[in-house]
GULODO-461934 format. One record per residue: residue in three letters; x, z, y of N, C-alpha, C, O in turn. Coordinates in steps of 0.001 Angstrom, whole numbers, padded with zeros to 6 digits, always signed. Atoms other than C-alpha are relative to their C-alpha. Layout:
N
ALAXZYXZYXZYXZY...
//
This chain:
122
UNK-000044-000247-001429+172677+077994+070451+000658+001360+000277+000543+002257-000559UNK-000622-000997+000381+174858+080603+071841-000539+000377+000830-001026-000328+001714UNK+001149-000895-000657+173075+083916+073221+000538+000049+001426+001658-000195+001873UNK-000763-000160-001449+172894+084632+076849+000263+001634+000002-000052+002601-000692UNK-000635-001359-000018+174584+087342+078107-000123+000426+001282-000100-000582+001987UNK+000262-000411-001002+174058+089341+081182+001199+000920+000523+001188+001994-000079UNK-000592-000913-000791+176806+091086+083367-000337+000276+000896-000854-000377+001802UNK+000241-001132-001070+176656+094342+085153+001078+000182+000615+001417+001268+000145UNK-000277-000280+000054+179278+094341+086876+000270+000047+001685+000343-001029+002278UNK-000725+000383-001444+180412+095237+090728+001109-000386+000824+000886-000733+001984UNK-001339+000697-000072+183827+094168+091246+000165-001676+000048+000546-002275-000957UNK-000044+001617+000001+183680+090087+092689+001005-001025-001174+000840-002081-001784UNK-001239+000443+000785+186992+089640+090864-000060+000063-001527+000414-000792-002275UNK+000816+000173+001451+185680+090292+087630-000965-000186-000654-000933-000032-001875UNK+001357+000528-000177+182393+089246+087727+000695-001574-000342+000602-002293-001337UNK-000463+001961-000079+184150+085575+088534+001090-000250-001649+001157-001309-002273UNK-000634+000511+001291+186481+085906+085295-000776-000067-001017-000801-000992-001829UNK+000867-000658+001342+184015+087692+082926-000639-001822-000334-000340-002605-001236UNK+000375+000946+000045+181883+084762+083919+000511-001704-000341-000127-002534-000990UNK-000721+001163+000266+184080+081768+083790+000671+000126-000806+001256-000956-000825UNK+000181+000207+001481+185176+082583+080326-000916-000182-000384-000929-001051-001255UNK+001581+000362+000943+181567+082580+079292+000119-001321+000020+000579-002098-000817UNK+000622+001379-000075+180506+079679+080640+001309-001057-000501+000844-002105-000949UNK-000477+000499+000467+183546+078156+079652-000312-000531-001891-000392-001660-002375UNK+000610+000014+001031+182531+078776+076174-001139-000512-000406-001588-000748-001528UNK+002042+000723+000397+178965+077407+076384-000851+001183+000415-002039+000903+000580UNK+001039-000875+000410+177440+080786+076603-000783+000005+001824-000148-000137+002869UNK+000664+000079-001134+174597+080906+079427+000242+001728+000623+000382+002784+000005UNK-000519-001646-000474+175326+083952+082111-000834+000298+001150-001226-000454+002042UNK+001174-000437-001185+173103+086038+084242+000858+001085+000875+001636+001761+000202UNK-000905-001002-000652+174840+088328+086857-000641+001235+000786-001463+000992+001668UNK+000235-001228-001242+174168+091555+088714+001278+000948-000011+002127+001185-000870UNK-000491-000647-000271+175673+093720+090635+000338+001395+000238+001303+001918+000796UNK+000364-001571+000002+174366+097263+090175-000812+000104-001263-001222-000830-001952UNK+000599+000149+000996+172767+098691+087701-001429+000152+000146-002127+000118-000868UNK+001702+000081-000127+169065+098942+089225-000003-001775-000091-000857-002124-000905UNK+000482+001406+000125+169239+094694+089570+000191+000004-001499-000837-000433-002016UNK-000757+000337+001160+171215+094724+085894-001016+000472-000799-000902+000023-001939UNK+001125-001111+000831+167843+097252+084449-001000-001459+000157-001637-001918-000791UNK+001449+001058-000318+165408+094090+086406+000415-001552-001242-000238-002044-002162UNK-000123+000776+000514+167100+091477+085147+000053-000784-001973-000039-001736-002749UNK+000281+000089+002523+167127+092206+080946-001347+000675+000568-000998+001833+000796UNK+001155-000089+000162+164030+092916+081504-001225-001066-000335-002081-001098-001219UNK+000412+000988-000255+162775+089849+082753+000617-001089-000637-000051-002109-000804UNK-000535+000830+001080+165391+087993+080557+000167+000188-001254+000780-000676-001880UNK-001007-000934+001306+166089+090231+077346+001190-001083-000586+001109-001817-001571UNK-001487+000626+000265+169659+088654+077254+000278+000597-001462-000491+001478-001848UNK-000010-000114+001307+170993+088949+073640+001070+000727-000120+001224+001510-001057UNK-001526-001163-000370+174491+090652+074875-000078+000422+001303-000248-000531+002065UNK-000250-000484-001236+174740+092933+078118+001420+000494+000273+001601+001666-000055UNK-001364-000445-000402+178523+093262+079298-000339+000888+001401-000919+000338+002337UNK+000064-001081-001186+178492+096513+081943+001272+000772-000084+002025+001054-001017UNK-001455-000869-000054+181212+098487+083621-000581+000736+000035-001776+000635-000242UNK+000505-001359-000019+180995+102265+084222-000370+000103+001049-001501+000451+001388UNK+000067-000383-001147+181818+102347+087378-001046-000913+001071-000734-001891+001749UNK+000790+000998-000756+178908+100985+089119-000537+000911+001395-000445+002138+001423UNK+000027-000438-001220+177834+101606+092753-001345+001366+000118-001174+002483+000607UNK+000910-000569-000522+174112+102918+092697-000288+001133-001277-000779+002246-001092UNK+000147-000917+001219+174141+104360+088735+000822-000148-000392+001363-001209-000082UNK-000975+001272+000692+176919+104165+086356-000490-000201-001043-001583+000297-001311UNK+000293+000563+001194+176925+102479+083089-000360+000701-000810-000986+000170-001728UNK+000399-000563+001136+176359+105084+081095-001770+000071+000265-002506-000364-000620UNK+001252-000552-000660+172893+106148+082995-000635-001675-000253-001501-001899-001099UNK+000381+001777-000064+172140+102217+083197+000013-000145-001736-000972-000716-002205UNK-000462+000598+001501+173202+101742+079418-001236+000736-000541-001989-000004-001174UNK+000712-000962+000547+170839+104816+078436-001761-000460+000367-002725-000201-000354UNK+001155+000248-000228+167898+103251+080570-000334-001468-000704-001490-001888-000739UNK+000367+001430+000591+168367+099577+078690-000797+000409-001063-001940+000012-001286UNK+000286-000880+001196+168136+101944+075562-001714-000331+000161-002342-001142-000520UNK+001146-000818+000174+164737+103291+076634-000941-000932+000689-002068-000476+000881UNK+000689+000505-000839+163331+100713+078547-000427-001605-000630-000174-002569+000093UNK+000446+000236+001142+161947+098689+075701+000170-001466+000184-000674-002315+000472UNK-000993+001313-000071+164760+095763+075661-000112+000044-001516-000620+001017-002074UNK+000369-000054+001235+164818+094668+072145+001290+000399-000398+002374+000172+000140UNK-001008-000664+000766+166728+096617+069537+001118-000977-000481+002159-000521-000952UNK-001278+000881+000520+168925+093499+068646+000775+000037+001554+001831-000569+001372UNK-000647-000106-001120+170313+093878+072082+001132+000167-000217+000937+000574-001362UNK-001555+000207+000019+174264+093892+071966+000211+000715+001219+000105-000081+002152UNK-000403-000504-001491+175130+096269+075072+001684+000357-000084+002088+001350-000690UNK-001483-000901+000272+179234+096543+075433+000211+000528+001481-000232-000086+002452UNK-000784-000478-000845+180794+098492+077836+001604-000641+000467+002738-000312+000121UNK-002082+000418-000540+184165+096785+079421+000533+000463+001304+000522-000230+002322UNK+000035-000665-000764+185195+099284+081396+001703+000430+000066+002320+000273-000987UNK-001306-000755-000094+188903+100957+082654-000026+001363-000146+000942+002113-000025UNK+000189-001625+000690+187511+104260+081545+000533+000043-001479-000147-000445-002382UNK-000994+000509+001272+190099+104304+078582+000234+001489+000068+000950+001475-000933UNK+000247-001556+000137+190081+108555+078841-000299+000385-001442-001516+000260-001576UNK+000444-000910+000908+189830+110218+075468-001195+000097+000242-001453+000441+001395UNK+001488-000447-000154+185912+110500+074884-000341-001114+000508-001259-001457-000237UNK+000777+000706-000824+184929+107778+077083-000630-001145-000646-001503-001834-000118UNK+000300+001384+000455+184564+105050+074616-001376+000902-001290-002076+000371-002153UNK+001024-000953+000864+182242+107988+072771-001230+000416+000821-002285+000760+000286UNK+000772-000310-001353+180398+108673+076039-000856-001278-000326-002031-001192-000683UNK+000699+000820-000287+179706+105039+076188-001300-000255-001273-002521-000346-001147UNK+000553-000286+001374+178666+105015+072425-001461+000725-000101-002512+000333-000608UNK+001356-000822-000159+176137+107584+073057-000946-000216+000688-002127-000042+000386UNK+001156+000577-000835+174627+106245+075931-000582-001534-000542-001615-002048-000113UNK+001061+000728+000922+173717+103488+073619+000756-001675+000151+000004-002640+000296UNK-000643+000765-000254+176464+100875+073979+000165-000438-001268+000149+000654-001836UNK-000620+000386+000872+177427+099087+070795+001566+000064-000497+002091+000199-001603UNK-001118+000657+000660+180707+098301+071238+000570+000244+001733-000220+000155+002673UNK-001225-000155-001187+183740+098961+074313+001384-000856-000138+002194-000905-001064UNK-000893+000761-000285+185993+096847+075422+001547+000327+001728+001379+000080+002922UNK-000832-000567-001033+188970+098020+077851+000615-000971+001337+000865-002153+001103UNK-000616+000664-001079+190333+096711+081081+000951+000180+000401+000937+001344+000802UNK+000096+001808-000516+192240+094591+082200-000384-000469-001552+000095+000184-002479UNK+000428+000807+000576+190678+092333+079833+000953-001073-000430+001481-001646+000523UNK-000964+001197+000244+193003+089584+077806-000798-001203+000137-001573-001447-000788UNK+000924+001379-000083+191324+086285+078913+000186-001081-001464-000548-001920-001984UNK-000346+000848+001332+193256+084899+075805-001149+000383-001308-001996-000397-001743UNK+000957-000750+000443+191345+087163+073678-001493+000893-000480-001834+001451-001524UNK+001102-000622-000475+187965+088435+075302-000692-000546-001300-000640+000013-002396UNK+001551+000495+000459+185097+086280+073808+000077+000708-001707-000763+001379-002306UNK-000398-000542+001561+186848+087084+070141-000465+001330-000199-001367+001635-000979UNK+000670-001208-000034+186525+090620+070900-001182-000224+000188-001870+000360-000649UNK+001662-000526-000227+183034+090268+072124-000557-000397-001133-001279+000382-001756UNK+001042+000522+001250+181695+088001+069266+000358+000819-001232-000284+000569-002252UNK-000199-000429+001452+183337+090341+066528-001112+001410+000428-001903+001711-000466UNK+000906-001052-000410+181271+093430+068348-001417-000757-000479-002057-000381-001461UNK+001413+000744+000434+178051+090791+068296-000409-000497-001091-001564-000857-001317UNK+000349+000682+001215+178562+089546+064973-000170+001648-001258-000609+001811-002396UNK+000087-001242+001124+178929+093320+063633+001612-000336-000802+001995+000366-001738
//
């Protein structure tokens, strides 16, 4: 069975792709739009991968990424960052705040899931 995965992300337009590759794939998908719903929702689901951008409205991803950390989601958790923060440091930023694995934007739809499952598979 393939894990569910939860996106954080606020942007409609990528929310609707992120998602419709998943589900294309089989994989089940949970959505929010900030990162206080995106903190409720692995909570209440512990999703097995969390895809989050940075730039989020009410926290960003890093602050959100740092509270999945601490907010006693289980350690197999998979958190990537797919974010257009592509800056020197930023993919070290995300790293620290407790991300696994970064993925850059625009996103290759040809490509994505590959990237994500080689991050999830280690």
């Amino acid at each position: 069975m393939k894990p569910t995965i939860l996106i954080i992300e606020d942007n409609k337009q990528n929310m609707y792709m992120l998602s419709f590759l998943l589900a294309s794939s089989d994989f089940s998908v949970l959505s929010a739009y900030n990162g206080k719903d995106g903190l409720k929702l692995a909570h209440d689901n512990h999703p097995e991968i969390i895809l989050i951008d940075i730039q989020l409205p009410d926290m960003d991803g890093y602050e959100t990424c740092s509270k999945l950390r601490n907010n006693r989601l289980p350690k197999s958790t998979i958190i990537i960052a797919v974010t257009s923060y592509a800056m020197g440091g930023d993919k070290q930023k995300a790293i620290e705040s407790g991300a696994n694995g970064y993925i850059e934007k625009p996103i290759n739809p040809d490509t994505f899931i590959k990237q994500m499952e080689d991050i999830y598979n280690g």
